[in-house]
ZAGU-615825 format. One record per residue (C-alpha): residue in three letters; x negated, y negated, z negated. Coordinates in steps of 0.5 Angstrom, whole numbers, padded with zeros to 4 digits, always signed. Layout:
ALAXYZ
...
// end
This chain:
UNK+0035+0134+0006
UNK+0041+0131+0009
UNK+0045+0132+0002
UNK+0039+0127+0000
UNK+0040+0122+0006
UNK+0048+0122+0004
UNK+0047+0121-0003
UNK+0042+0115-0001
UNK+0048+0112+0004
UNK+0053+0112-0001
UNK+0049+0109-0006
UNK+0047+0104-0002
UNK+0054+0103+0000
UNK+0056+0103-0007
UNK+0051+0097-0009
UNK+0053+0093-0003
UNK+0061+0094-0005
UNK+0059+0092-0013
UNK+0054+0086-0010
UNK+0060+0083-0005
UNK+0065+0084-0011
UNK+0062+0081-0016
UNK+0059+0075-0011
UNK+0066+0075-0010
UNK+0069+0074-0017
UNK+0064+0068-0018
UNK+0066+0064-0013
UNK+0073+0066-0014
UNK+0073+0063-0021
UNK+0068+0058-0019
UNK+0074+0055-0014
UNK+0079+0056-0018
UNK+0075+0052-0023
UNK+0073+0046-0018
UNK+0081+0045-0016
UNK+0082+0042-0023
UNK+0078+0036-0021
UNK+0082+0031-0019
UNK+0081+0028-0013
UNK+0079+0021-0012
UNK+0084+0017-0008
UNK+0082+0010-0009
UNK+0075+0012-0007
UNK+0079+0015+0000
UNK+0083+0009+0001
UNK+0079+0003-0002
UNK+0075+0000+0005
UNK+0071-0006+0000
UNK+0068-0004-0006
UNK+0061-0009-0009
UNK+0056-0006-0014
UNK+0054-0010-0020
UNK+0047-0012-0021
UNK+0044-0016-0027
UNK+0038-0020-0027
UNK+0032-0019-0033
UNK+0036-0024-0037
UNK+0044-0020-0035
UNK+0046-0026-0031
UNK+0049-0023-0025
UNK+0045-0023-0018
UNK+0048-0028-0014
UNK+0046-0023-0007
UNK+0051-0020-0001
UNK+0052-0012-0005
UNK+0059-0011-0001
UNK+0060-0005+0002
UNK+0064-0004+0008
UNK+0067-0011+0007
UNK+0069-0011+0015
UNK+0075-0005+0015
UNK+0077-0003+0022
UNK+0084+0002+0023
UNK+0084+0007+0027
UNK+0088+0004+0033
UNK+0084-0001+0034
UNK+0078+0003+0036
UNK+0078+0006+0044
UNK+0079+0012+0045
UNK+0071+0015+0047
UNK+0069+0012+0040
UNK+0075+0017+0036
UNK+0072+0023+0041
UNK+0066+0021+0041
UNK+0065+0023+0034
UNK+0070+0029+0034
UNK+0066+0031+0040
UNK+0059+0032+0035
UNK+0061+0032+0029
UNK+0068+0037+0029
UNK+0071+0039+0036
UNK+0076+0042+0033
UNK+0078+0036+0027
UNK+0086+0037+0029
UNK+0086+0044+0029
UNK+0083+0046+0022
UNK+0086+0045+0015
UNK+0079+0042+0013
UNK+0076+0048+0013
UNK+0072+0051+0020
UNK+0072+0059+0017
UNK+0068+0059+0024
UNK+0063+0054+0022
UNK+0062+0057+0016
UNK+0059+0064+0018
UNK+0056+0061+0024
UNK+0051+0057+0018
UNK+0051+0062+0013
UNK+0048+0068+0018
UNK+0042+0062+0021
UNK+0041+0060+0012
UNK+0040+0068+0011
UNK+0035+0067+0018
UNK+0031+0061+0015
UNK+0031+0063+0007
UNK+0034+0057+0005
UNK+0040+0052+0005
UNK+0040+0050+0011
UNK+0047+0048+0014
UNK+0053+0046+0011
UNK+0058+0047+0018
UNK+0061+0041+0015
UNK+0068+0038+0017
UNK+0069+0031+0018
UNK+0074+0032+0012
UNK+0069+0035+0008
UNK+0064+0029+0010
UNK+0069+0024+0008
UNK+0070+0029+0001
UNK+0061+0029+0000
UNK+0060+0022+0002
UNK+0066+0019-0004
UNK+0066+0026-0009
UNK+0059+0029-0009
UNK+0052+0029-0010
UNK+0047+0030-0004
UNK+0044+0037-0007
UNK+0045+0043-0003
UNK+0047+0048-0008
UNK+0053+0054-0007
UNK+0056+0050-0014
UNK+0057+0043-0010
UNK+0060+0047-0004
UNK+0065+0050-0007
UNK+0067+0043-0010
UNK+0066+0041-0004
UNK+0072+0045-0001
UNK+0077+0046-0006
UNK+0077+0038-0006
UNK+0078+0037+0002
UNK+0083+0042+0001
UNK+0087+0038-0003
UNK+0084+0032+0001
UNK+0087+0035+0008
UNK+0095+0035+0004
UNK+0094+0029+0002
UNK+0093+0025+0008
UNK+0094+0025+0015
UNK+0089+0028+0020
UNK+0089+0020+0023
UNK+0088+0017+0015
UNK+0082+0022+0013
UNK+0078+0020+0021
UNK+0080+0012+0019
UNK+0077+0012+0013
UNK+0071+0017+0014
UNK+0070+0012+0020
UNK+0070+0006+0015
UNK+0065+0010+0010
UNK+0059+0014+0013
UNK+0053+0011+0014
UNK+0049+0009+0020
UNK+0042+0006+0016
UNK+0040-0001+0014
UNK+0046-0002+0009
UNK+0051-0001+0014
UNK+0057+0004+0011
UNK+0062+0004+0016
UNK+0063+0004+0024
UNK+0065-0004+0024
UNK+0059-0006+0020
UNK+0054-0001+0024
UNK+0058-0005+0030
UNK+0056-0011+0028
UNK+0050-0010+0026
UNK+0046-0006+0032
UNK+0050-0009+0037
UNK+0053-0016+0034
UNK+0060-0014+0037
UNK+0067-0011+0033
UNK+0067-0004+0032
UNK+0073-0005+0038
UNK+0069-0008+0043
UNK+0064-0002+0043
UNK+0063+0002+0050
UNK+0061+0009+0052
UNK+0054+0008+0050
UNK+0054+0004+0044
UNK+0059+0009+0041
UNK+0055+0016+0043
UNK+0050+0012+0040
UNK+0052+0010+0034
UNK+0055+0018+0033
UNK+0049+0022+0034
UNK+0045+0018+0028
UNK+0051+0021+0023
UNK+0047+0027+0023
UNK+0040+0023+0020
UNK+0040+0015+0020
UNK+0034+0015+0019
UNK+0031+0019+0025
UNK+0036+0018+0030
UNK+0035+0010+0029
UNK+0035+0006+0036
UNK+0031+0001+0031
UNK+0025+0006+0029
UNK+0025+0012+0034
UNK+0029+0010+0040
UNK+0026+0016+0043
UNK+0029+0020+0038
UNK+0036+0016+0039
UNK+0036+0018+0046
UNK+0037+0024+0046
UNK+0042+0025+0041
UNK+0045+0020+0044
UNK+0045+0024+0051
UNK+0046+0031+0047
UNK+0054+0028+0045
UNK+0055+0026+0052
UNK+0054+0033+0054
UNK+0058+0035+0048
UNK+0064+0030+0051
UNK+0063+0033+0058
UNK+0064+0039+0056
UNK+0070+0038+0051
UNK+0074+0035+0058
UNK+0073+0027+0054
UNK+0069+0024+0059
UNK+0067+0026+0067
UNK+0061+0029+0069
UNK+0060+0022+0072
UNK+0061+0018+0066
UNK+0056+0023+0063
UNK+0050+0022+0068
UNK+0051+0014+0069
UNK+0052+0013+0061
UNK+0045+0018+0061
UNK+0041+0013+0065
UNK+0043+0007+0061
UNK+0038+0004+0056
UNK+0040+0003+0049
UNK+0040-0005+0049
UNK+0041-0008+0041
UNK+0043-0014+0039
UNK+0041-0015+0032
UNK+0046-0019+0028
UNK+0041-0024+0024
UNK+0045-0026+0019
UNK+0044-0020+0016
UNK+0036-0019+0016
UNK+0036-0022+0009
UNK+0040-0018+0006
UNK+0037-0013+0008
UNK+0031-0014+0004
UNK+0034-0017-0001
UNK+0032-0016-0009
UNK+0039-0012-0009
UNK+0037-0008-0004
UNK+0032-0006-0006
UNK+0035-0004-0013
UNK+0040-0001-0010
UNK+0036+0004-0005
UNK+0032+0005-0012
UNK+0038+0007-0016
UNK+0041+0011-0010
UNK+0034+0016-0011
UNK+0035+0015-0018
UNK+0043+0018-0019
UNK+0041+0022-0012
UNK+0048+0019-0010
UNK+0049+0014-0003
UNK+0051+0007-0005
UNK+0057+0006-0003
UNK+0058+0013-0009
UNK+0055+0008-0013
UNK+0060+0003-0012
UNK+0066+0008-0012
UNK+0063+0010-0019
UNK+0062+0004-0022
UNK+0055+0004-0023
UNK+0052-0003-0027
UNK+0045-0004-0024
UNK+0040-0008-0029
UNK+0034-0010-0026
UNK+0028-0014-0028
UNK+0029-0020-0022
UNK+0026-0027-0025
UNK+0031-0032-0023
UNK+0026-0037-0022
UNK+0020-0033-0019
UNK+0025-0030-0014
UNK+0028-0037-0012
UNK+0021-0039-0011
UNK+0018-0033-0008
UNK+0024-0034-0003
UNK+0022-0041-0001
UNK+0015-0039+0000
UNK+0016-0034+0005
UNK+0021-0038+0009
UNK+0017-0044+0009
UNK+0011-0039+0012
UNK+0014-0036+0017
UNK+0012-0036+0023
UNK+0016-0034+0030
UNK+0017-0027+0031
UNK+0013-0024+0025
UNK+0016-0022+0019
UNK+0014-0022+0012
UNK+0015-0020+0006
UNK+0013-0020-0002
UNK+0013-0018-0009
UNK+0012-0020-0015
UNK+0010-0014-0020
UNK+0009-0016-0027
UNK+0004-0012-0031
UNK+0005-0012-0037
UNK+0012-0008-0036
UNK+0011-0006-0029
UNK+0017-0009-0027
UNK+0019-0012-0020
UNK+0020-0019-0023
UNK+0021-0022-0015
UNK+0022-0019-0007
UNK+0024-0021+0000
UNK+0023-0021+0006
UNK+0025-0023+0014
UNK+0026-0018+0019
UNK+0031-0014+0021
UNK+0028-0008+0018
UNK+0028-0005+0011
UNK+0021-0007+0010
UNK+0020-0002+0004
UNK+0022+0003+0008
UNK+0016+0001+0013
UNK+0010+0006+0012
UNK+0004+0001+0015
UNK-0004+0002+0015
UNK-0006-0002+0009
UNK-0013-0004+0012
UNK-0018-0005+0008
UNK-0013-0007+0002
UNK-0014+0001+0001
UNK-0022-0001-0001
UNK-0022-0002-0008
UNK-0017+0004-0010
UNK-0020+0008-0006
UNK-0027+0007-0005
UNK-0030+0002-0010
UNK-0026+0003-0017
UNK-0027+0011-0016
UNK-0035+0010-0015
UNK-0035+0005-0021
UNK-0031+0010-0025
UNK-0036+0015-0023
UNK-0042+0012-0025
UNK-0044+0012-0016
UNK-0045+0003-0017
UNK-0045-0002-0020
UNK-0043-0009-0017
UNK-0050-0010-0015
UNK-0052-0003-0012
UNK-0055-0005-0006
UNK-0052-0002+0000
UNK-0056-0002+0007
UNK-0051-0005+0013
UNK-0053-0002+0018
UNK-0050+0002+0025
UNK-0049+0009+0023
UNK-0046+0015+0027
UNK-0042+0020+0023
UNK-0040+0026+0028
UNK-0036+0023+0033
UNK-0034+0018+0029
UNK-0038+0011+0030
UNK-0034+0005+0026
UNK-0037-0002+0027
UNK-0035-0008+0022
UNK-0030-0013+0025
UNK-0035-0017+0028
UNK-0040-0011+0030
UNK-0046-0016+0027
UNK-0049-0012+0021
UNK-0053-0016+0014
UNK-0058-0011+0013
UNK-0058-0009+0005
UNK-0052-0013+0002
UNK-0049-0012-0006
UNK-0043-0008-0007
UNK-0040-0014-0010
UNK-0042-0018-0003
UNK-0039-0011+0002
UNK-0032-0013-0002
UNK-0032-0020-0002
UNK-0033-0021+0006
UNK-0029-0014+0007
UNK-0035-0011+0011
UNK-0033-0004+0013
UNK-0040+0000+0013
UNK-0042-0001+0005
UNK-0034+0001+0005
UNK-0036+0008+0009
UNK-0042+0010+0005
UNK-0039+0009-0002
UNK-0033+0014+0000
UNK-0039+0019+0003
UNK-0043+0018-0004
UNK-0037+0020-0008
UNK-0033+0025-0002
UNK-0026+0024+0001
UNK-0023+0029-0004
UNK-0026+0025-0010
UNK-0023+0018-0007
UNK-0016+0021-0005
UNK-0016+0024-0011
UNK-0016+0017-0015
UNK-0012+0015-0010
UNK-0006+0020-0011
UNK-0006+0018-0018
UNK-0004+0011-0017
UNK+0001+0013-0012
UNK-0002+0013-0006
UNK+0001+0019-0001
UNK-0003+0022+0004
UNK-0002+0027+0010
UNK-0006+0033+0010
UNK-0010+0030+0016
UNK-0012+0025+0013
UNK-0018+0027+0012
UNK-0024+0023+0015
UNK-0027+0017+0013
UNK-0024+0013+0016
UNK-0020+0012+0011
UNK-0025+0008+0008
UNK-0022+0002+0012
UNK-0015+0004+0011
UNK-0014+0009+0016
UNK-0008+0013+0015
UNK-0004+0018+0019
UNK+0003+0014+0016
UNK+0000+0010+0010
UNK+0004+0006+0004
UNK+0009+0001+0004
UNK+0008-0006+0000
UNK+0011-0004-0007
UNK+0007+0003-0007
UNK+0000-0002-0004
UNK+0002-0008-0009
UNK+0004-0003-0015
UNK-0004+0001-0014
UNK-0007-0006-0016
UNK-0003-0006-0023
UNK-0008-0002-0025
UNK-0014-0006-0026
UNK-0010-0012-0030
UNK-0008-0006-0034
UNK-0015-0004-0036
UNK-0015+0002-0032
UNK-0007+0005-0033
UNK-0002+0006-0028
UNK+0005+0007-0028
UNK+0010+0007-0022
UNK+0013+0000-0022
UNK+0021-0001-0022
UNK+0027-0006-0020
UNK+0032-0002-0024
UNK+0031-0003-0033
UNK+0037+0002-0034
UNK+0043+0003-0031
UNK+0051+0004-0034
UNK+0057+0006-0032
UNK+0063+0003-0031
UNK+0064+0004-0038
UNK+0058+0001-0040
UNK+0055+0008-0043
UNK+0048+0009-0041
UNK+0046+0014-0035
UNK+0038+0012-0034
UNK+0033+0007-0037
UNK+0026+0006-0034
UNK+0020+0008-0039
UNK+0015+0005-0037
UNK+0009+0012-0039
UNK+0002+0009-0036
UNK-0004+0014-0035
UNK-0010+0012-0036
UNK-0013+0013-0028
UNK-0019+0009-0029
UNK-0024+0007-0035
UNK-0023+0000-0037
UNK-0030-0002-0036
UNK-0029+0000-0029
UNK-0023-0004-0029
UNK-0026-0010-0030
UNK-0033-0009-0026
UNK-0027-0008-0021
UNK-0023-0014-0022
UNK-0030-0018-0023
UNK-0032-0016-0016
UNK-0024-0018-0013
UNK-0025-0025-0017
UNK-0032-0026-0012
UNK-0028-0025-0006
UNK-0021-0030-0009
UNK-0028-0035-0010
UNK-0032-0034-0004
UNK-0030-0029+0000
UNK-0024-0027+0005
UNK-0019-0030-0001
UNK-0023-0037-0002
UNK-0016-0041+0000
UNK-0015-0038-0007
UNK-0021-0041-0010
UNK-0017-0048-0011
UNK-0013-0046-0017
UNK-0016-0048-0023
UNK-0011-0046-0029
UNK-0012-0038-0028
UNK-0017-0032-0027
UNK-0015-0030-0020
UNK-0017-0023-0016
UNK-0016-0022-0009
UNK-0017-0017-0004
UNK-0014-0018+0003
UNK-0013-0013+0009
UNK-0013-0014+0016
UNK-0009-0008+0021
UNK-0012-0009+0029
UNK-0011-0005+0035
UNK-0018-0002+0039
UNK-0019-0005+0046
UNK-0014-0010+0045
UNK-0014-0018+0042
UNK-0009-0019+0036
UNK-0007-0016+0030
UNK-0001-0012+0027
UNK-0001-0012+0019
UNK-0005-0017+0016
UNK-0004-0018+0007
UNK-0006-0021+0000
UNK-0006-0017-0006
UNK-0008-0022-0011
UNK-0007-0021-0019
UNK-0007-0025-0025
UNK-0008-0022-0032
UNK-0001-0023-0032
UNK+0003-0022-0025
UNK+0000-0018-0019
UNK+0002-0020-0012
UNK+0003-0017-0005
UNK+0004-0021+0001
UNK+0005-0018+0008
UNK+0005-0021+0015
UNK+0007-0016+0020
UNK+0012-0013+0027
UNK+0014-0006+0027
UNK+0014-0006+0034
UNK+0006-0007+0034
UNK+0005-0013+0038
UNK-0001-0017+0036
UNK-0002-0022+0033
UNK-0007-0027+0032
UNK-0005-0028+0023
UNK-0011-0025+0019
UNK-0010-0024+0012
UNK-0015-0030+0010
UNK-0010-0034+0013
UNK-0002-0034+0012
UNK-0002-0029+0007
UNK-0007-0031+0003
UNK-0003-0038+0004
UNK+0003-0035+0001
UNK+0000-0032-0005
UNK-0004-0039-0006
UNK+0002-0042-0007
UNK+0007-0037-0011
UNK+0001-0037-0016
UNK+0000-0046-0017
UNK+0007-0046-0019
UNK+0006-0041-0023
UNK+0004-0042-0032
UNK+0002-0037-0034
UNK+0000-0036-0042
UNK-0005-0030-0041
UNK-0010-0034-0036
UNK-0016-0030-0037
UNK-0019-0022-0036
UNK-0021-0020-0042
UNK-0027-0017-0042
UNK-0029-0009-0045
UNK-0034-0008-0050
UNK-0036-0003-0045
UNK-0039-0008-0040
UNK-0045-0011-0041
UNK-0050-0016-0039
UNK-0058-0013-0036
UNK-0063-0017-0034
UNK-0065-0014-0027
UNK-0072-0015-0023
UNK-0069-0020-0019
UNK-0076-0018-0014
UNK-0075-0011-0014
UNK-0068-0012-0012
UNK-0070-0017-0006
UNK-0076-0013-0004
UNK-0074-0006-0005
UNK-0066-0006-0006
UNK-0066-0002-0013
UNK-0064-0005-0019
UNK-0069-0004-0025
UNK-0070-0007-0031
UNK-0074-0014-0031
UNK-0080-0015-0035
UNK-0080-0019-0042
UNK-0085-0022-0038
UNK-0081-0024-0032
UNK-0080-0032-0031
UNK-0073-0033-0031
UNK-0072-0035-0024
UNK-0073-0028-0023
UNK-0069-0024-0027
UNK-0062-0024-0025
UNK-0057-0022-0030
UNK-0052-0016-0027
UNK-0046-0013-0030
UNK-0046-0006-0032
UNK-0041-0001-0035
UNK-0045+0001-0041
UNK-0045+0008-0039
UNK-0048+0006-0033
UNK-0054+0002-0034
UNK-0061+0003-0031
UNK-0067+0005-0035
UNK-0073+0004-0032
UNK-0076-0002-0033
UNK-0080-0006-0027
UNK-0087-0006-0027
UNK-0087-0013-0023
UNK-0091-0018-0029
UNK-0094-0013-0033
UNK-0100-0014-0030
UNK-0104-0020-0029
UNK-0103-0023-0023
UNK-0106-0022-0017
UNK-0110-0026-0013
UNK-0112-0026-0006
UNK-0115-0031-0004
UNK-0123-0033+0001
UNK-0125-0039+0001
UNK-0131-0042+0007
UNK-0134-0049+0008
UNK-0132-0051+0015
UNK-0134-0058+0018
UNK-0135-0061+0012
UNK-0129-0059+0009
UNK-0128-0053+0004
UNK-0122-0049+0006
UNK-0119-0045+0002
UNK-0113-0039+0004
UNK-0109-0036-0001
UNK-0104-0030+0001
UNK-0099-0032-0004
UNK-0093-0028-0007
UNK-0087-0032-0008
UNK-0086-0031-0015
UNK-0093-0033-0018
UNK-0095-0040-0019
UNK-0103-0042-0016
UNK-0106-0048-0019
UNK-0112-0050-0016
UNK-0118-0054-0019
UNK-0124-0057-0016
UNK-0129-0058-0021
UNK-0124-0057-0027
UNK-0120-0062-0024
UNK-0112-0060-0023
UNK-0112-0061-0014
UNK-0105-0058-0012
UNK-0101-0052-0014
UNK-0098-0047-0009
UNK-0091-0044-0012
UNK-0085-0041-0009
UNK-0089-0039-0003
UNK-0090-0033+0001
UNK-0095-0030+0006
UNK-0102-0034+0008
UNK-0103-0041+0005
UNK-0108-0046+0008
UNK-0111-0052+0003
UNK-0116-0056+0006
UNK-0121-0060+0002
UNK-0125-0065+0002
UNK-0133-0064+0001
UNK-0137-0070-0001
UNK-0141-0067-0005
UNK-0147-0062-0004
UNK-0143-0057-0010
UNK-0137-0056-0013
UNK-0133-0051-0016
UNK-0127-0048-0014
UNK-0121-0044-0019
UNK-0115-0042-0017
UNK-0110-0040-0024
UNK-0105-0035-0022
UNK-0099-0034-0028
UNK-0092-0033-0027
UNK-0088-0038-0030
UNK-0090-0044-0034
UNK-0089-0041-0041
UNK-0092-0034-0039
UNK-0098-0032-0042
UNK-0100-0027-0037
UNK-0104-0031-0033
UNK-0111-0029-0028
UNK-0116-0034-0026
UNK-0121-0033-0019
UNK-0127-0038-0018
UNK-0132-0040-0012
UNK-0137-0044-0012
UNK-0138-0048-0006
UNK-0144-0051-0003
UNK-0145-0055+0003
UNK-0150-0050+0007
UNK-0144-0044+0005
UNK-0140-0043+0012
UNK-0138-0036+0010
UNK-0134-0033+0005
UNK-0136-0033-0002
UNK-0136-0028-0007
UNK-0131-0030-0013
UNK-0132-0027-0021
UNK-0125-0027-0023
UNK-0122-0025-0030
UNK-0115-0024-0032
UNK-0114-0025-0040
UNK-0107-0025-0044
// end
């Protein structure tokens, strides 16, 4: 037994010792090949590098794209701004050679712990080396780039060199490379003037720009900001005093305005998109060379522009784009805030309606637009939603519900064809969900995180392309520094919804650009125009927080928003200034394609106009029906009704008595609304009763000791469906008279 044991541990010793080694020749040859790569000491050294970008017809976009134009040397920056820094990114920076041999073990054994890549225990030498050199990926391969390059870096420069120029180009989010723009940017200072509180700030948002932003989570920034105080006291770089008074203090921002339309500039926008699309920060882009084609139209965007700043209004931003269908190209972006508003998720309200509840239940045969949906106060577990003005209309059309954004019909249709059946149409268009999103509150736009206004305005283009989808994009291609083609948009759209769906969907929003919430559109007469609008309000409180056009042409789609992100109301509804901008963007606008064409697959049916009021379905009107009861509805082809109404088949019914009272003759009838009554009195036309409902009174004079009384029932003038019911009066006769009554065609 012990003689297998031993064997057993020797063995395993031997598979450990091959694995080390072997492990260990791979990453020796791997190194030893990656310190043949050259290091780039421009890009080390160069503090102000700009990023060519092109229009659609490559006229170069006249728009800030400087990185890290505002240099700052290290001797200028205050001492607790150098240490604040070293204290949480890298105690021991003078110590090592650029590599923390401590660190790295440290990381390794909590990456085997987690199972994944977890921490890098990077250096500020290799910080700097990643952010110029390397890509983002966390793989072995790049860590060992990664070292051999900083390596080289730490005996080519000094320690003081390597902290100036990663100080000048790491980021701190809303397109702020380097320690001076982040300076300027947050708190409206130079770098130099930064105190104790604002440089701890600006430090601990190094680890993740974005979650540690004092703009987006000041709760998160707080505590990262105290956590490098904490980190200073220990490392003997502030007192115990400086630490706990700095803790109280708030995080107070003054944020430099002149830089909020760069911010949400079209080049921006396309530089954020071609970081994702080369998986490198902007300022490797520019290091690199990177040439930026995009599809801005010049002119669109000027226009565009003007708009959006002749309609702002005080402490609200706005924004909007312009996506072309045809190509799904952003034609025209921008935006006032002091925020990147793409990067802002917001409830889209009931903009979400037509792509996630009507456009799906169309396509799966649920509705038409005529469907008639009862509005009424439902209950649904705990959920008890109410419509906007918590009045309801009783039954209403589909096409009705949408055009005046009535949130009960929006309810029921979701239920008709179930949330996953909504998302799923959804999803393919680019909406994202969380995986609590699983209530019906979605159908007016609840979500837990929601979309951003390229992600919402892309989701339209589906309906101007007849029910394809593709994902829209700044970037057409993109070359290096040489011209050679590294990325190139294909546009590959799937087919998410039939086209008569899309059309019936596109026919519904056009009623709502004409009558509905979006009527300011109604004005323009020289394109069909569909539109939706969606207004984000607060339970319990006066005021809106997001308000939004989406509105589209055979050829444009365009989405308008008003909104703060720090929700404080509002009184802007989507019918109003959102609206307004879209109106005006699209009037000066000349299109070549400027109607809807309409698919072989939708149809025209003649529906019972009576049976649709009184009985809230929709059937196939009679042949015999009068004109001005049958209503002609649209219907996919594949979703048409087949019973046929049973209204004028028959003849019509009379109801009717008929008494003498006072030496009158007084005649009742009970008329229906659809029938016309003739009355005669002796074969002699007296009165005809048409377009009335219930008892109808008729009194006639009564001279004569006879007379005979005929009532001709028919449904329309020319319809030979007719009835007839007579009484014969005399002047003794004080109760009611029986009638002979025939009916013939």
């Amino acid at each position: 037994m012990k003689k297998i044991v031993k064997r057993c541990l020797i063995g395993f010793v031997i598979v450990i010792v091959f694995s080390v080694t072997l492990c260990g020749s791979f990453v020796a040859i791997n190194y030893l090949k990656f310190q043949k790569i050259p290091l780039n000491v421009d890009s080390i050294t160069n503090p102000s590098l700009a990023v060519e970008i092109y229009d659609f017809e490559n006229r170069p976009i006249k728009e800030e794209n400087q990185f890290n134009g505002d240099f700052v040397s290290l001797e200028n920056l205050n001492e607790h701004t150098k240490q604040a820094f070293i204290s949480v990114e890298d105690k021991d920076f003078f110590k090592h050679n650029g590599i923390n041999k401590k660190r790295i073990v440290k990381a390794m054994i909590n990456n085997i712990k987690s199972g994944r890549l977890k921490e890098g225990a990077s250096t500020i030498s290799q910080q700097l080396v990643k952010n110029t050199h390397l890509s983002n990926e966390k793989t072995f391969e790049r860590k060992l780039k990664e070292i051999a390059l900083t390596r080289k870096l730490e005996k080519a420069f000094s320690k003081n060199d390597i902290l100036e120029s990663y100080l000048n180009i790491i980021y701190f989010g809303n397109n702020c490379y380097g320690i001076e723009s982040a300076a300027n940017y947050y708190f409206n200072k130079s770098a130099k003037d930064l105190n104790l509180n604002e440089s701890c700030t600006l430090a601990g948002m190094i680890k993740s720009a974005s979650r540690y932003s004092p703009i987006n989570h000041y709760e998160n920034a707080i505590k990262r900001r105290n956590l490098v105080l904490s980190e200073m006291e220990k490392d003997g770089k502030i007192s115990v005093e400086e630490k706990i008074n700095t803790q109280n203090q708030p995080i107070v921002l003054d944020i430099n305005k002149k830089s909020h339309n760069r911010l949400n500039s079209y080049s921006q926008a396309s530089l954020d998109e071609a970081s994702k699309i080369l998986n490198m920060p902007t300022k490797k882009i520019a290091l690199n060379g990177y040439k930026i084609h995009t599809y801005q139209n010049k002119e669109k965007q000027s226009i565009l522009t003007d708009i959006l700043s002749k309609n702002k209004l005080d402490n609200i931003d706005n924004a909007g784009i312009v996506i072309d269908s045809k190509t799904n190209g952003v034609v025209a972006f921008s935006g006032n805030s002091k925020f990147k508003i793409l990067d802002a998720k917001r409830q889209p309200a009931s903009c979400l309606k037509p792509i996630l509840v009507y456009a799906p239940a169309l396509n799966e045969g649920v509705i038409s637009p005529s469907t008639q949906i009862l509005d009424e106060k439902i209950q649904i577990g705990d959920y008890s939603p109410t419509n906007v003005n918590k009045n309801y209309s009783g039954y209403v059309s589909v096409t009705d519900a949408v055009k005046d954004s009535i949130n009960i019909p929006a309810i029921k249709v979701l239920s008709y064809i179930g949330i996953d059946t909504g998302k799923h149409y959804a999803e393919k268009l680019g909406i994202n969900f969380d995986k609590s999103d699983d209530s019906y509150a979605l159908a007016l736009g609840g979500m837990s995180y929601g979309v951003n206004l390229k992600e919402l305005t892309s989701a339209y283009t589906v309906f101007p392309n007849k029910g394809e989808y593709a994902p829209s994009s700044f970037i057409q291609y993109i070359t290096d520094k040489n011209n050679k083609l590294v990325y190139i948009h294909k546009n590959s759209p799937q087919m998410v919804f039939r086209e008569d769906s899309s059309y019936l969907m596109t026919n519904i929003l056009q009623e709502t650009a004409k009558n509905g919430t979006a009527r300011k559109l109604s004005e323009i007469k020289h394109t069909e125009i569909a539109s939706k609008t969606g207004t984000v309000g607060k339970k319990n409180q006066k005021g809106n927080t997001d308000a939004y056009n989406i509105s589209y042409t055979p050829e444009e789609v365009i989405g308008i928003w008003y909104g703060d992100l720090s929700n404080t109301p509002f009184s802007v509804a989507g019918g109003n200034q959102p609206t307004q901008v879209a109106k005006e963007y699209i009037s000066s606008q000349s299109y070549q394609k400027n109607t809807f064409d309409i698919p072989s697959s939708v149809t025209t049916v003649d529906i019972d106009a009576i049976e649709k009021e009184q009985n809230h379905r929709l059937v196939l009107a009679s042949p015999y029906a009068p004109e001005r009861y049958v209503e002609k509805c649209l219907f996919s082809r594949f979703n048409t009704p087949s019973e046929v109404s049973q209204n004028f088949l028959e003849k019509p019914a009379i109801e009717a008595i008929c008494e003498v009272e006072n030496n009158q003759i007084v005649l009742e009838v009970n008329a229906q609304k659809h029938i016309n009554y003739k009355i005669f009195k002796d074969n002699v036309p007296y009165q005809t009763i048409k377009d009335r409902q219930g008892n109808t009174k008729i009194r006639i004079n009564f001279a004569e000791n006879d007379s005979l009384i005929k009532i001709l029932a028919q449904y329309g003038e020319n319809n030979d469906l007719t009835s007839e019911k007579t009484f014969k009066m005399t002047k003794t006769s004080n109760k009611k008279t029986t009638s002979k009554e025939k009916w013939y065609i």
